[in-house]
C-alpha positions in Angstrom: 49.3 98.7 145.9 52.4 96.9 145.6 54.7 97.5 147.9 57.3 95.2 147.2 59.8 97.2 146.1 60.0 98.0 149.5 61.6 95.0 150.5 64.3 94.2 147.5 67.7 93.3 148.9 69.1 95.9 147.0 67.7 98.6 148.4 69.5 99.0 151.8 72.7 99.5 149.5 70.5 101.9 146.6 70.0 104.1 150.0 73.2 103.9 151.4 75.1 104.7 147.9 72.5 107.6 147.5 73.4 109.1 150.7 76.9 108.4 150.1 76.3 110.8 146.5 74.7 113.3 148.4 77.2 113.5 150.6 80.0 113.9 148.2 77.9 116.6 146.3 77.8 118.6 149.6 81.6 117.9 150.0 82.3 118.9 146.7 80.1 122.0 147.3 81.8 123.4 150.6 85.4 122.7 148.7 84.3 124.7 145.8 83.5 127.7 147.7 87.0 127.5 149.6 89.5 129.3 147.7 92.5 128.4 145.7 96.2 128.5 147.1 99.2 129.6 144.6 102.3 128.9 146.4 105.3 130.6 144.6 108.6 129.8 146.2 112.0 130.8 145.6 115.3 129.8 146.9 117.9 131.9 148.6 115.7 135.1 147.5 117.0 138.0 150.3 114.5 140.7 151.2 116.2 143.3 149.7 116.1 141.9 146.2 112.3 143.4 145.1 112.6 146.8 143.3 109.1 148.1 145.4 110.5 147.8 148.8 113.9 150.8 147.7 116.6 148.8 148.7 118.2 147.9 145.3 118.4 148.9 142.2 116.7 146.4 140.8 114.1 144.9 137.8 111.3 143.5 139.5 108.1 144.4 137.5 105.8 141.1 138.3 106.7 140.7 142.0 106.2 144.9 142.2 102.9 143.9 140.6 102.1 141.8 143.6 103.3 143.8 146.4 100.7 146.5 144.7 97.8 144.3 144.8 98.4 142.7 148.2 99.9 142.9 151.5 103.6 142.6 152.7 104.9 141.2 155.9 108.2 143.4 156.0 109.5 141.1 158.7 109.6 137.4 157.8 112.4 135.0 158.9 113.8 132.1 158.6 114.1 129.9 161.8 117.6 128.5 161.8 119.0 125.4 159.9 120.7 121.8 161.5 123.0 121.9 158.8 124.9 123.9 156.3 122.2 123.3 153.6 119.7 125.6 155.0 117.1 125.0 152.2 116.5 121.6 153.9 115.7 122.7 157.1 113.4 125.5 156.0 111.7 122.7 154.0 111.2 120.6 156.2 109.9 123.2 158.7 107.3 123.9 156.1 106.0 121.0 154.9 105.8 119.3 158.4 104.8 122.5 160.7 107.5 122.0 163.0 110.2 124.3 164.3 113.5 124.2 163.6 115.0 120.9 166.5 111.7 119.4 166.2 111.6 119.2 161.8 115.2 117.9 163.1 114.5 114.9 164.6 111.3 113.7 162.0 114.0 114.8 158.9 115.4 111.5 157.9 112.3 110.1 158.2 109.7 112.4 156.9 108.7 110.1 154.4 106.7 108.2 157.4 105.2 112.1 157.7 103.8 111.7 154.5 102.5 108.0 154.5 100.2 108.9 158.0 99.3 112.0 155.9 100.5 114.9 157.5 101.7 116.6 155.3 100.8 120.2 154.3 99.6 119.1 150.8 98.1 116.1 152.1 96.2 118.0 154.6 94.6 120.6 151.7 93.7 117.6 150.1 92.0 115.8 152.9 89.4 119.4 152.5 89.3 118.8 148.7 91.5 120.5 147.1 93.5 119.1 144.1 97.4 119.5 144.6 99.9 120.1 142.5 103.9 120.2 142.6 106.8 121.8 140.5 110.6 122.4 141.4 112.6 121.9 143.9 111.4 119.6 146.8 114.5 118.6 148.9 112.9 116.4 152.0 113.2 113.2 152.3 109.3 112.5 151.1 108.5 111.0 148.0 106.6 114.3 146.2 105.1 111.7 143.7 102.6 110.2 146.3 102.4 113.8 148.6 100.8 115.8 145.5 98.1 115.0 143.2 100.4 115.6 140.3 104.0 116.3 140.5 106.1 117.5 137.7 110.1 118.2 137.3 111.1 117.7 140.5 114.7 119.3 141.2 117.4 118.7 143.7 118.8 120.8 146.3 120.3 123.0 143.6 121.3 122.3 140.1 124.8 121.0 139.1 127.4 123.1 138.7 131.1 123.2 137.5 134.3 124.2 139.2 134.8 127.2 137.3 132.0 128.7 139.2 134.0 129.1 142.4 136.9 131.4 143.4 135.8 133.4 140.8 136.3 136.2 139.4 139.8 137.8 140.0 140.0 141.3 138.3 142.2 141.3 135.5 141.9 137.5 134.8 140.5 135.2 132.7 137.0 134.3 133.9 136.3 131.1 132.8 132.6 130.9 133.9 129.9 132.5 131.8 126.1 132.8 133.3 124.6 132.9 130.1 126.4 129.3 128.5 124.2 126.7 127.8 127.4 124.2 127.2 127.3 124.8 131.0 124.4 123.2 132.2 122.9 123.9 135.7 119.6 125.8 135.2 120.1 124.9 131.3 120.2 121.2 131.8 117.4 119.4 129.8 117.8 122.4 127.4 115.5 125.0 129.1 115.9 127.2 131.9 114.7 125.6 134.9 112.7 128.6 135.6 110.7 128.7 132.7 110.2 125.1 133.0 108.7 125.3 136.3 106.5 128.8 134.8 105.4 126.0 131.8 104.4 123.4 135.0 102.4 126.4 136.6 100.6 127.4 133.4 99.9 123.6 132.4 98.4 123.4 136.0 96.1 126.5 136.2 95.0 124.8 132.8 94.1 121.7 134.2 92.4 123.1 137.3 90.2 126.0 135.6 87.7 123.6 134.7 87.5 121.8 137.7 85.1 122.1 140.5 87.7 121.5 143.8 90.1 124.2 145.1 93.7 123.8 143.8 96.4 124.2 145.7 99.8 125.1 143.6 103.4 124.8 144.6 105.7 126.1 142.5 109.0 125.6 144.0 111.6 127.4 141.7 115.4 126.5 142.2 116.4 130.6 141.8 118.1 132.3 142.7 120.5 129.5 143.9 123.7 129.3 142.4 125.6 128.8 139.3 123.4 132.1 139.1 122.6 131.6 135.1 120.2 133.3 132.8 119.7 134.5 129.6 122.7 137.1 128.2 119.7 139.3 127.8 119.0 139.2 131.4 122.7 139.9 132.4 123.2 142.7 129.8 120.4 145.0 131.9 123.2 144.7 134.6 126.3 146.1 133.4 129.6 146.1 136.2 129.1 149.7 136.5 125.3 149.4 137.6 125.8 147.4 140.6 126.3 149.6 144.1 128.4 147.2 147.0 126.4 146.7 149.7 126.3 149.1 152.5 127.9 146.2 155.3 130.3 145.1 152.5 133.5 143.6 154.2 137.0 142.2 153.0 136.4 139.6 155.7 134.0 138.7 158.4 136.9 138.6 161.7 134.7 135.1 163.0 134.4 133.7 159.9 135.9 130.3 160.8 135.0 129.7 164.4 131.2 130.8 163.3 131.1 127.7 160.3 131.3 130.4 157.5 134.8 129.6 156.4 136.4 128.8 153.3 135.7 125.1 153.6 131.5 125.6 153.7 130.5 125.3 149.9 128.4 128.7 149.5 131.6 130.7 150.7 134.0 129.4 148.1 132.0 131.1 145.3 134.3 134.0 145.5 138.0 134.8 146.4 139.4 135.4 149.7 139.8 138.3 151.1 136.7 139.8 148.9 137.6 142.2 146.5 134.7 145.1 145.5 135.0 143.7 141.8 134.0 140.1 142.9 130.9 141.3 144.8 129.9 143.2 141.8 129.6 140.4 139.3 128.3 137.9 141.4 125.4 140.5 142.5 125.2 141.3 138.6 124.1 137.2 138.2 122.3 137.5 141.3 120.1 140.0 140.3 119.6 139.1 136.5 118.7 135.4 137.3 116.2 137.4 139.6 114.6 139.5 136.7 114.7 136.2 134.7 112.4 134.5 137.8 110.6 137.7 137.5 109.5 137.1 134.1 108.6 133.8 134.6 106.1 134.5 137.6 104.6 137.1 135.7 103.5 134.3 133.0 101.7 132.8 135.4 99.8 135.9 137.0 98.5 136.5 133.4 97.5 133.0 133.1 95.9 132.9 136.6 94.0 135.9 135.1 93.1 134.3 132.2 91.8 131.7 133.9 88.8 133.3 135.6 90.6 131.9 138.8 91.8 135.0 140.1 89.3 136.6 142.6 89.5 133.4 144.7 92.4 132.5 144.6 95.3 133.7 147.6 98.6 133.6 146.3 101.9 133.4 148.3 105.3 134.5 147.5 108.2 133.6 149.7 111.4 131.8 149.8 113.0 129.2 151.7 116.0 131.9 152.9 117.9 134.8 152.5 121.3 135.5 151.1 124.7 137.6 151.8 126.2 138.1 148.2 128.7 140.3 149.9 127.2 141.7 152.8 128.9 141.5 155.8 131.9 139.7 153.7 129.7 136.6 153.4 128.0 134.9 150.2 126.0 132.3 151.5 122.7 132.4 153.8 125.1 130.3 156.7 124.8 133.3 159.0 122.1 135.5 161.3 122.3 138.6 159.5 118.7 140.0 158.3 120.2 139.4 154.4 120.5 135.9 155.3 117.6 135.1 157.4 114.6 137.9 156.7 112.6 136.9 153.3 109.7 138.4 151.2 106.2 137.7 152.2 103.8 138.6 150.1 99.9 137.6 150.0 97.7 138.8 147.5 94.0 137.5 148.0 90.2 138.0 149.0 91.4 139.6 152.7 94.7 141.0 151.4 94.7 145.3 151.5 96.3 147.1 148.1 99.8 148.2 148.8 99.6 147.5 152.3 102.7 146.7 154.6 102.9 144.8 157.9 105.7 145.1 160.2 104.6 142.4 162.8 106.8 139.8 162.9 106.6 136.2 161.5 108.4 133.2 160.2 107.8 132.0 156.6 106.8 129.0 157.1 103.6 130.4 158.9 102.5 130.3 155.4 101.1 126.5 156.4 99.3 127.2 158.9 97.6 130.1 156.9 96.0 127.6 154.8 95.3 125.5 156.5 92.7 128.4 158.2 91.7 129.2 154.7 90.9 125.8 153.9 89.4 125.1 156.9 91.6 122.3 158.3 92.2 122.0 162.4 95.8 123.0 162.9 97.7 119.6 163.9 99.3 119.4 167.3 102.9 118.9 165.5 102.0 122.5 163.9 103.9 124.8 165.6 103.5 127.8 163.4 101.2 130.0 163.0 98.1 131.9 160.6 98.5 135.1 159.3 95.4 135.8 159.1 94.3 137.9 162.1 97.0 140.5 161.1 96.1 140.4 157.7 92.6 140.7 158.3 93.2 143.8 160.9 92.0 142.0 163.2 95.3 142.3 165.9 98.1 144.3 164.9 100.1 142.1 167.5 102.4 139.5 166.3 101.8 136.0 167.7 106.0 136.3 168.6 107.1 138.3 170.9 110.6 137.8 170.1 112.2 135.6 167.2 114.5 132.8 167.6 117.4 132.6 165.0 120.1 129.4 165.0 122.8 127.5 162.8 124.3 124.4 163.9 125.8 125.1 167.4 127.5 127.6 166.0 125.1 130.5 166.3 122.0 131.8 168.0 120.2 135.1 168.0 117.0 136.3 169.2 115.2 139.7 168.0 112.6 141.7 170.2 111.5 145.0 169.9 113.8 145.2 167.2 116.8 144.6 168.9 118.7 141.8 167.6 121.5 140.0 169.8 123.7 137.3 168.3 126.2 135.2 170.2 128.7 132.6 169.0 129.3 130.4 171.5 132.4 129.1 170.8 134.0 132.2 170.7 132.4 133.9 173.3 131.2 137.0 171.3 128.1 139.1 171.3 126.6 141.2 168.7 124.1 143.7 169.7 122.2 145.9 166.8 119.2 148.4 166.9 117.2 147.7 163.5 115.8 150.4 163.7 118.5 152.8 163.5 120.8 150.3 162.0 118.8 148.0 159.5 122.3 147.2 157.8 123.6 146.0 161.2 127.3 147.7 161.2 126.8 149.3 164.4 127.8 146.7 166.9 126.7 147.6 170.8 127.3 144.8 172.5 130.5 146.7 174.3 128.3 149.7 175.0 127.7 149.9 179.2 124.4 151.3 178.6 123.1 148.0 177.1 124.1 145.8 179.7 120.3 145.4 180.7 119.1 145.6 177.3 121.3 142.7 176.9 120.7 140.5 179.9 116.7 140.8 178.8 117.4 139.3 175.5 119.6 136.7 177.0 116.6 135.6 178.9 114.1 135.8 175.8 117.2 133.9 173.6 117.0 130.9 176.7 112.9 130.8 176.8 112.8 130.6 173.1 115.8 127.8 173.1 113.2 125.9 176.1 110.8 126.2 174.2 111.8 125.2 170.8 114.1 121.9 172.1 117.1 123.9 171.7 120.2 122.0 173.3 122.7 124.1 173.2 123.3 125.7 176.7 124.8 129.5 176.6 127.3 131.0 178.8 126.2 134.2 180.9 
């Protein structure tokens, strides 16, 4: 027999590239079987704004869809924000993993985040999964080399003109109009940013259908950020006389100024000073009819995920960066620790998500990371601070991995919530806000003054300092 095939040169590097094959077709086996992640994002989205959860009379019809088919955690926050553009903070807490002082000191240089890989993108990919990028990105990471495939990638917020602020006064001239093209904000480039980023979304679920790795999707829509435009169509379903004033509307917050929500921060010069009823009206009009337009656009891509065959395995995420005021509490912006401001929609519709289920446990949004990661099978990194959802959505514990939530801007504000009790403080002016949630969800009922919640009070004082220990908070608090 001849055996000398045995000894060819080439056959040390015929095994090792066989080996290598078979490797990769085991790899590409155990990432198939791991399922997809659709990421829908949305920017200064309040909880309140979804027609299914009764709080306003709103048109939601796709996101009601969701809420129907999975699981809602009622109580999702925001962490807190370094600067008056809270979007990049959030951001940065959820692509990176870290809370709020830590994503702080790695912001201006994230990009080195992304080149040593540890990114959440970059991580899903590292387990196989093809990655994929629309909309708004807003950290200082290039979002060309984090995702697989990155399309129309939008600033902070798209440009606007000055005719959108200090606007409207009843009786005058308004000289902005939501639905104006001329405009351009969410119509520059010639199509509404939202329906570009619904294209991207479809284009991608196209691409990915026929492809044998997990994809993970984010679709990072720009609304509801302001100019708040749409199609007139949109804003006609919205008449004056539909739109009810919030219940904590205000004239005027009284610490407005001391608290960094003044007339000088950008977000509060949308509307006049002192707020009128009228005012509140038509900017919640916008608010909610860019909404219904976002709407529309995410239900686009639940029929094409359907379409696609991709659906049972696929877990899909709806969320957004922050909340927003638009009135309540006399503020319009999302620069303050008011549940409209800070408490977001979470929904998760997938394998292990219950129909129609709701979960009061609380959470931050960007546990939405660390979520995947457990889906995908990734070790958490030390740098990620958050944490999975998935043994409350599973049933598993009906206990919420925080005990108490941690809530700051700049140095301005803090507040911690436990047993839903929320106490705020503003340092510089030495005032405490005390509310029960329960009783008083719209938090007009201040109790900080009450004598019978002087222990209540001194508890959450302690849970506020832990939490600041914890977390690398710097700011010391006055007893």
């Amino acid at each position: 027999m001849n055996r000398s095939f045995l000894l060819t040169p080439t056959m040390p590097l015929l095994f090792v590239g066989c080996c290598i094959s078979w490797l990769f077709l085991v790899s590409a086996g155990d990432a198939a079987e791991k399922p997809n992640v659709l990421f829908l994002f949305a920017d200064d989205f309040t909880y309140e704004a979804i027609s299914a959860f009764g709080h306003t009379d709103i048109e939601t019809p796709n996101l009601d869809r969701l809420v129907k088919r999975g699981t809602t955690f009622t109580h999702a926050y925001n962490m807190g924000s370094w600067s008056g553009a809270v979007c990049v903070a959030s951001r940065n807490m959820l692509l990176t993993g870290r809370s709020v002082w830590h994503a702080e000191q790695i912001s201006a240089s994230t990009e080195k985040e992304r080149k040593e890989g540890r990114l959440w993108p970059q991580l899903l990919k590292s387990a196989g999964y093809d990655t994929y990028m629309t909309g708004k990105w807003h950290i200082q990471a290039n979002p060309e080399l984090t995702f697989d495939v990155a399309r129309n990638v939008r600033p902070g917020m798209p440009g606007t003109k000055e005719g959108s602020y200090n606007r409207p006064v009843e009786n005058e001239m308004d000289e902005w109009s939501a639905s104006d093209k001329a405009l351009g904000g969410f119509w520059s480039g010639g199509k509404h940013w939202s329906e570009v980023g619904a294209d991207d979304a479809i284009s991608f679920i196209e691409t990915a259908k026929d492809k044998p790795n997990p994809f993970f999707m984010y679709i990072a829509f720009n609304a509801p950020h302001d100019p708040r435009q749409s199609p007139q169509e949109f804003l006609d379903r919205y008449p004056v006389d539909r739109i009810k004033l919030p219940k904590s509307f205000l004239k005027e917050y009284p610490h407005k100024d001391t608290i960094g929500c003044g007339p000088d921060l950008r977000d509060e010069k949308l509307a006049p000073f002192p707020r009128t009823e009228y005012a509140i009206k038509v900017h919640r009009r916008e608010y909610y009819a860019l909404i219904t337009h976002l709407d529309q656009q995410i239900g686009r891509i639940l029929d094409s995920l359907d379409r696609s065959g991709k659906a049972d395995n696929t877990y899909i995420f709806f969320t957004a960066d922050h909340g927003l005021a638009v009135g309540n509490h006399g503020f319009f912006g999302k620069q303050n620790l008011y549940d409209h401001s800070i408490r977001v929609p979470f929904i998760v519709v997938g394998p292990e998500a219950k129909p129609n289920h709701r979960i009061t446990a609380p959470i931050y949004l960007q546990d939405v990371m660390a979520t995947t990661l457990e889906l995908a099978q990734v070790p958490k990194p030390s740098t990620t601070e958050f944490h999975s959802v998935l043994p409350l959505l599973r049933g598993d514990t009906e206990v919420s991995k925080y005990p108490a939530i941690y809530g700051a801007y700049l140095h301005l504000q803090r507040c911690v919530i436990a047993d839903q009790w929320k106490w705020i403080v503003y340092p510089k002016t030495k005032i405490n806000r005390l509310y029960d949630l329960t009783s008083d969800p719209s938090e007009m009922n201040d109790l900080s003054n009450d004598p019978a919640q002087a222990s209540r009070i001194k508890t959450l004082q302690r849970e506020l300092v832990d939490l600041q220990s914890q977390l690398g908070d710097s700011l010391r608090l006055q007893p």
